[in-house]
Structures are given as structure tokens and as C-alpha cells.
N, C-alpha and C positions, 0 to 999 in steps of 0.2 A: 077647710079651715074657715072661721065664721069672722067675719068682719072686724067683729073685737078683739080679735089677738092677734091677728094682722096689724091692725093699727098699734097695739103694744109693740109688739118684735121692733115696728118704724120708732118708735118713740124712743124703744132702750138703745137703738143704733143710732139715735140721730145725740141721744144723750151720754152714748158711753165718751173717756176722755181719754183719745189718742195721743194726749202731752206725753205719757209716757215711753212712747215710743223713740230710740235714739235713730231712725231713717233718719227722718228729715233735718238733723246735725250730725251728717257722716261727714258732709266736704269739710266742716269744723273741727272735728273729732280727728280724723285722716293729717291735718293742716296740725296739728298739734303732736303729731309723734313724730320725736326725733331718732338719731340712731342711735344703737347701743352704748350705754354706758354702762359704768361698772362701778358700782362702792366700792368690792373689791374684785381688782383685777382678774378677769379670767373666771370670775367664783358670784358673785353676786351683783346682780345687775339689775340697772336704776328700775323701780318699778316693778320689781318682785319678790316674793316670798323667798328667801332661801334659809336655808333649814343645813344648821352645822352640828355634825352630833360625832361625839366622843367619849372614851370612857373617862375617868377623872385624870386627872393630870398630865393628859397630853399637852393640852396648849390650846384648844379652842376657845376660848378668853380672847388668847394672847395674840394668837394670828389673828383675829377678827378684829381684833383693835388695829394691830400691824396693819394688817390691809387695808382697812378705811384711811386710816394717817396715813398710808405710802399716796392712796387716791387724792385727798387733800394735798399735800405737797407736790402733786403734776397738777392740779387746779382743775380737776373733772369733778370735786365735789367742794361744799365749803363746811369748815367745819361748825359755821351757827346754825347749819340743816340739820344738824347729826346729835340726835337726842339718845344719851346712854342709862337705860335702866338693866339695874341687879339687884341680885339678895343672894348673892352665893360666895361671898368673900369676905374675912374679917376687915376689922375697922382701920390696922394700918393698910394693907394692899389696895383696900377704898382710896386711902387717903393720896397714897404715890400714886393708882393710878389718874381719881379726877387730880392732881398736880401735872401730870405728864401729856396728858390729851387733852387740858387746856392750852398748853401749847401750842396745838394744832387749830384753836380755836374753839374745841368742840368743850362747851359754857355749860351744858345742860344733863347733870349727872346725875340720876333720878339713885336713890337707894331704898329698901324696903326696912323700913321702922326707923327713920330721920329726916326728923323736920315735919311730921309727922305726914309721911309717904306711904301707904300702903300698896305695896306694887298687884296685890289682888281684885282689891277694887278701883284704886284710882288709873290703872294700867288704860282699862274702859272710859272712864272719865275723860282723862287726856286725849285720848281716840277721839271719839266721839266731838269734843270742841276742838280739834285741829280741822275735822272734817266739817263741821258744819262754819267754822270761820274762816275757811279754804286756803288754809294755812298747811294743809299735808302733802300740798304739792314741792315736791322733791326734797320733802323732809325724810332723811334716814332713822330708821329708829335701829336700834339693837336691845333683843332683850338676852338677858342675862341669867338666868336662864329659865325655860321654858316652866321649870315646875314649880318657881315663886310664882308664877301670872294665875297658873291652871294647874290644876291634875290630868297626867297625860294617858290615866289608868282609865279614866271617865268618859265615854263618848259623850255626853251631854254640854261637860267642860268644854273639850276640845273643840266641838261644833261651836261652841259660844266664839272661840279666840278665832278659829276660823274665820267665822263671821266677820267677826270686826277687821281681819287683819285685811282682809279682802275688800271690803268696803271703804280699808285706809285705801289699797292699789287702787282702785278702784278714780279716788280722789285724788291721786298722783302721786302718792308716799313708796317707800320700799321699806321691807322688814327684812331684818336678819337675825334669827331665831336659834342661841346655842341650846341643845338639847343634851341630858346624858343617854349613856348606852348603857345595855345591858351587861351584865357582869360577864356573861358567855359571848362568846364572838361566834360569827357565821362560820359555812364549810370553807369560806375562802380568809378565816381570819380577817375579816371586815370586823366593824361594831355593829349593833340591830339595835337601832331608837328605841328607847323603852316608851310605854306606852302601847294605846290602843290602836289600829290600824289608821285611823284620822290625824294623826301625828305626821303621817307618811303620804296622807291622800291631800291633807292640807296646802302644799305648797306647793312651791314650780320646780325649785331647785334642792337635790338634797346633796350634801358632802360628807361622806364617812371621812374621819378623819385617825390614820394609827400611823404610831411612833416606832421609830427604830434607833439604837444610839451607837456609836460607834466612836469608842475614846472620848473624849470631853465632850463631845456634841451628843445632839439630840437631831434626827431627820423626820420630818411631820409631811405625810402624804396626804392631800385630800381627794378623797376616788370619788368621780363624780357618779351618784345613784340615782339620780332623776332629772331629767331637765326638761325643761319647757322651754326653753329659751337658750342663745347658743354662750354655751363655758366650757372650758374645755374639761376634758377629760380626766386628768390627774394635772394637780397644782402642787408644788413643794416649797416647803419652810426648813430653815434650819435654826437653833438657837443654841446655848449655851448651857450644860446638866449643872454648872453651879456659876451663881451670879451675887454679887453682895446686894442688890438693891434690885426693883422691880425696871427702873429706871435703868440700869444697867442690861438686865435679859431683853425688855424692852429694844433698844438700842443695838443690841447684838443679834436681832430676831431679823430674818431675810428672807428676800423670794429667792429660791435658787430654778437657774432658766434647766430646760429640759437638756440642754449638753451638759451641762455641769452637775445633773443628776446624773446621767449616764454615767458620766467618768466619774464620782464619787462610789455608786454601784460596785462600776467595776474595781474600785480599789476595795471596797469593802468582802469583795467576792473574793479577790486574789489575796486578801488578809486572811480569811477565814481559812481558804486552801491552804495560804500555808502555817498557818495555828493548827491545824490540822496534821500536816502534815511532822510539825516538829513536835505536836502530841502524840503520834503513831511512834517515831523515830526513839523515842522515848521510851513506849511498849518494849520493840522491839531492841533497847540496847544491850540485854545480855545476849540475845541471840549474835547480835552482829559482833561483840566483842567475840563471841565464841568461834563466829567464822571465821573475824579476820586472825583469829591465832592460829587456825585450821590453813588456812590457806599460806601461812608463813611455815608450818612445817609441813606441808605438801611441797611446796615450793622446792627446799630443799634437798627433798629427793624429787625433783620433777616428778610427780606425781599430784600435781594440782589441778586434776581434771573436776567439770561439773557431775560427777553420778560419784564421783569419789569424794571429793568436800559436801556433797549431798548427805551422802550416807552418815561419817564422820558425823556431820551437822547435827544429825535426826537421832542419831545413836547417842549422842552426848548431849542433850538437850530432850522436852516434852514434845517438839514438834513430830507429825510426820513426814516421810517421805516429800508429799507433794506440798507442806508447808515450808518446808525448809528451801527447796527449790522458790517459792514465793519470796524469802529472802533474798534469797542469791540474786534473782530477778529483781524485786523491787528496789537494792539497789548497786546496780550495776550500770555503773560509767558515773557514779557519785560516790561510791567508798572503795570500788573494783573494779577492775577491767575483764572482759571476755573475749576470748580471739578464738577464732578455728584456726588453731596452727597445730594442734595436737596429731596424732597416731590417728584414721581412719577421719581424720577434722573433726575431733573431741573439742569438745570447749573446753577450752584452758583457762584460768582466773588468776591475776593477780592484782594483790593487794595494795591500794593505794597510798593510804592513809598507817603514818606514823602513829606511834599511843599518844604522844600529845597533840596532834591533828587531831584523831579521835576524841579526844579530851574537849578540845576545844568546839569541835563540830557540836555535841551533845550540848556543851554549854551556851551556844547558838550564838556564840565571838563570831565568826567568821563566816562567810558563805563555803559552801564545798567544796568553790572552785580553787579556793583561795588556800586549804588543806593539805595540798599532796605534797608530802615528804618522802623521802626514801625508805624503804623498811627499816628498823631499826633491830 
């Protein structure tokens, strides 16, 4: 190597600028993170991306609002950090909700086409001078949704909001970004973000969010599908399937704790078995009327054995053989009794239930237990 390009190499090393390097302000950097906090509880925490997607009308709006306002009211956030921009709701829902979460303090309700707002390009604008006036620090934003800002169809787009959203964390801000879902749901009835795969690669945190209702209410699961950071796993809301005013569902919208999902669960589980079961019972009422008048003239000539009310059963009815025995069985020790006391200890049958016990059972007055009358 000849003398002259040696001295360049020294010159471009002695001239490059190591400012950019963050070493030399780690014990600074380090000295300035605190612990976990959360916008919203459990789901979105200070300082990062999180990403809420659902198909239309679950409620991702409406918990995400809920949850910031529950965080303000414990005073882990305030509500003049909490900047809310949308373009996905008409003019009255705008109107009750900036009414409602000005309450909470939160002042700053950006909408797309008033006042003259353009949430596409001034989205950037806004960004951009919170961070360079060092104003992003533990400001929240929520957008509203993802496809007034950007097209989510567009790698180009999506790199763009990426960018900036990162360069807000980056500044100390946190994003919380509802997105819609695709019309189809995954193998596991989840929602799939629509958009291109940078939708998904963009943030720290993501929340499918799907509904299930059960009588007047509405139950909203959020299954946690990515995280970078610790949230738990499934978060739950409940609200109200009809409300007079936004202010009212609002109001009536709740975190429900993981025991009282469980037991809501299992009431919903032991509802359905037995809707279930008094829809089968249903099927089956001419059969069972057919038996229990079989088993009242068996009775009489003791001759109310099971392969004899069997037979009778299946011969007088479309059932077979071993369907008819399926009756006898399914419900036995709730409309009959069965004993081995017969000839060789035959199963024996007799019949519990009165015709207006019968009557009543069907019309589901009564539990079964509550039914047994004499034969009549």
C-alpha cells in the first residue's frame, strides 16, 4: 500500500463522526427506563406499538378507549398525553365520544376532514413536530383506524407509518393502532389483519380481538398474538348488545378478571348443554309419549320388562331396535325408573311421570325432579 492511501484511510478515520453512536450515553439511556407501564392494562404498554385488530363491530374502538380511561383514573397515565385521532365514525358517535373522554381529560381529538384535518397527511406532520420539540415523550396516541393514516395493502405505505411510528417510540411516545380484520377468520376462529405482512411485522404487541354474546351481553376476548414485551395472554371485556346512548355502553363496558371469566364460561357451557338438551327432548317427545303409554300397559300385566317395551317401542314407532333402547336409556331415572327385580333380573321399567307432569316437563315449567306423580 503506497504512502498516499495510507494517509487517506488515517484522514477518513480520524474525520469520520462517532456522535452517532449511543455507547457513550448507555449509563443515561439505562438511568431513564422505568418499569412497566400500561395505557392499557395488561394489553398496551407505555412505550410501544400495539396493534388491536378486529373485524367491524366487535368493539375495538370501544375497549381501547375503556382501557386508556380505566389507566387515567388509577393515574398511571394523564389524560392531556393522550392524543386521539380517527376517520371511521359518523358525526354524532364523534361527537359523544370527544364529550365523554374529555372527561378524563383527554383534550385532543384529531378527526379526518374537520377543522380542516387531514389524517393522511397531517397524521406525519403531527409526528414528526412532537418529536423534534421533544414533546413525544409519554405522549399516547391512538389511531383510529389504521386505513384512514395508510393503505395496509401497500408495503411502501406501511414501511412509511412504520417508520415514523418507531421513531415516535423511539422519542418516548406509545402507539396504539386499531386495525380491521379480514372477512375470513383463521383455523382457530381468530381474526387475520388485513393488509400486507408489515402490518404484523410492524409492532411489538398484537391483540385479535372476537366476540361472543350471551343474552343481553356481548363478551370481547383479546388473544394476545405477538409480543415483545410482557401482556398477558387473553384480556376480557364485557359490554351491553343494546345501549340508548354511546355514553351509556361506554359506562357499562368492563374488564372482567380471569375467575369471573371462568365462571361466566362455565355458565355459558352448562346453558348451552342444557338448550341442548331441552332441544333434543323436544325431538324425541313422541317417542317418549309413545313409551311412557307402553310401559303403563306393560305395567298392568307385569310384563314391563326392557326387550319388551323395546320391541312394543320400535314396532310402533320409525325407530330401530337399538334406537329405541337409546330412549329407554337416555332417559332413565328422569321420566323412568329401571330395577333388576324382574324373572332371570330383567330390567324392569316403570313410569314416573303423570300426562300432566309430562305436559309440564316438555313445556320446561318445572325441572324433572319436581315432575313425579302417580300414574294416572
Amino acid at each position: 500500500m503506497s504512502n498516499t492511501s495510507q494517509t487517506n484511510i488515517e484522514l477518513d478515520a480520524k474525520s469520520f463522526d462517532f456522535d452517532y453512536s449511543i455507547t457513550p450515553h448507555l449509563d443515561k439511556m439505562r438511568a431513564s427506563i422505568k418499569d412497566t407501564k400500561y395505557a392499557i392494562a395488561e394489553v398496551a404498554v407505555i412505550g410501544k406499538h400495539t396493534l388491536m385488530v378486529a373485524q367491524a363491530s366487535v368493539g375495538k374502538s370501544l375497549i381501547t378507549l375503556k382501557g386508556v380511561c380505566n389507566q387515567i383514573d388509577l393515574g398511571e397515565i394523564l389524560g392531556k398525553d393522550v392524543t386521539y385521532m380517527t376517520g371511521d365514525a359518523g358525526f354524532t358517535d364523534i361527537v359523544e365520544k370527544a364529550e365523554l373522554i374529555q372527561n378524563y381529560g383527554i383534550n385532543q381529538v384529531y378527526v379526518d376532514g374537520f377543522h380542516g384535518f387531514n389524517l393522511r397527511a397531517d397524521f406525519y406532520n403531527i409526528m414528526d413536530k412532537l418529536i423534534k420539540n421533544k414533546k413525544a415523550l409519554e405522549r399516547v396516541l391512538i389511531v383510529d383506524v389504521l386505513r384512514n393514516v395508510t393503505n395496509p395493502m401497500d408495503k411502501k405505505d406501511m414501511q412509511k407509518y412504520n417508520e415514523s411510528v418507531n421513531k415516535f417510540l423511539l422519542a418516548g411516545g406509545t402507539v396504539i393502532t386499531c386495525t380491521h380484520a379480514n372477512k375470513h377468520l383463521d383455523l382457530d376462529n381468530k381474526p387475520i389483519p388485513e393488509g400486507v405482512s408489515d402490518v404484523r411485522d410492524g409492532c411489538d404487541c398484537i391483540f385479535l380481538l372476537t366476540k361472543t354474546t350471551d343474552g343481553s351481553d356481548s363478551y370481547v376476548t383479546l388473544n394476545r398474538d405477538k409480543a415483545k414485551c410482557v401482556v398477558s395472554e387473553k384480556v376480557r371485556y364485557t359490554y351491553p348488545n343494546s345501549a340508548q346512548s354511546y355514553q351509556e355502553l361506554f359506562n357499562q363496558t368492563r374488564y372482567i378478571s380471569e375467575q369471573e371469566a371462568e365462571k361466566i364460561g362455565q355458565q355459558v357451557v352448562a346453558k348451552a348443554t342444557a338448550d341442548n338438551c331441552s332441544n333434543q327432548r323436544q325431538l324425541d317427545k313422541r317417542y317418549i309419549d309413545k313409551a311412557c303409554e307402553i310401559m303403563r300397559e306393560c305395567e298392568a300385566d307385569d310384563s314391563n320388562t326392557r326387550t319388551k317395551i323395546r320391541n312394543k317401542l320400535s314396532d310402533a314407532t320409525d325407530l330401530s331396535r337399538k334406537k329405541a333402547e337409546g330412549i329407554l336409556d337416555t332417559y332413565t331415572n328422569e321420566l323412568w325408573e329401571c330395577n333388576k327385580t324382574g324373572k332371570n333380573n330383567a330390567k324392569i321399567y316403570t313410569n314416573l311421570k303423570s300426562d300432566l307432569g309430562l305436559s309440564m316437563y316438555f313445556a320446561g315449567n318445572l325441572p324433572p325432579e319436581e315432575l313425579s306423580a302417580p300414574p294416572t
